[in-house]
C-alpha positions in Angstrom: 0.0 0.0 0.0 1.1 3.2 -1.0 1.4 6.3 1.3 0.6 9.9 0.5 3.4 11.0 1.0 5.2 8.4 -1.0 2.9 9.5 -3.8 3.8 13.2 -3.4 7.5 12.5 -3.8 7.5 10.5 -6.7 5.1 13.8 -8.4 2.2 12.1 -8.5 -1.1 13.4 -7.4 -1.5 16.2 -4.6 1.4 17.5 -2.5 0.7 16.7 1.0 3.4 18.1 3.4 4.3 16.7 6.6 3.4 18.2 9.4 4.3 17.8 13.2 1.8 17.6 16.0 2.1 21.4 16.9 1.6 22.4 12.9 -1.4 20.1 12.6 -2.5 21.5 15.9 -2.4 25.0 14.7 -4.1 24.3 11.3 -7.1 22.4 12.9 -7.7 25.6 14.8 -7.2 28.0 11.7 -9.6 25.6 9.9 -11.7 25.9 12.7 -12.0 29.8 12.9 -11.8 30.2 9.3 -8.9 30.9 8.8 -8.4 33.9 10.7 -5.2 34.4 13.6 -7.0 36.7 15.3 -9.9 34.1 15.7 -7.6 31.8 17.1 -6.1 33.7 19.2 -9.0 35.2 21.1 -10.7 31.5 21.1 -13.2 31.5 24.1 -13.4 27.3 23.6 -11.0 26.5 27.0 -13.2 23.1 27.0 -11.2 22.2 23.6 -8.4 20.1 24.0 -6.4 21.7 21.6 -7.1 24.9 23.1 -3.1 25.2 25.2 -1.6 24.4 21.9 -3.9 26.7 19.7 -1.2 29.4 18.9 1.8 26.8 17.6 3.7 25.9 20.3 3.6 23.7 23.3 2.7 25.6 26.8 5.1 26.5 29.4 6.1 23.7 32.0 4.4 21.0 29.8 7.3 18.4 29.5 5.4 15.3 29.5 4.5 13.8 25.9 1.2 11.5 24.9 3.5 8.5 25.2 5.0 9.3 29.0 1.6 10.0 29.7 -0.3 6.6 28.7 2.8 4.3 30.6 2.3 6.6 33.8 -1.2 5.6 34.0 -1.2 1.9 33.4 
């Protein structure tokens, strides 16, 4: 099975760039308010989990990733 991104490199149908989890992050909440920056950055939506990564970056004093998290709890 082919990927996407294989695809992409070898020229063939659309370009999909990679993104990492703070990029993707950010352009689910652009999508999300349409686009705009200022949208995103006066989001009222604290309930969102996304909402501490909203503006690109990770928050201060977070350290811990998904993967530390999940073998903490089990």
């Amino acid at each position: 099975m082919r990927r996407m991104c294989d695809i992409a490199q070898k020229g063939e149908g659309i370009y999909m760039p990679r993104l990492t989890p703070i990029k993707a992050i950010r352009a689910k909440c652009l999508s999300c308010c349409c686009g705009s920056i200022m949208e995103v950055r006066l989001c009222t939506v604290q309930k969102c989990p996304l909402y501490p990564y909203r503006m690109g970056h990770r928050p201060k004093g977070e350290q811990n990733t998904v993967e530390q998290s999940i073998i903490e709890k089990s």
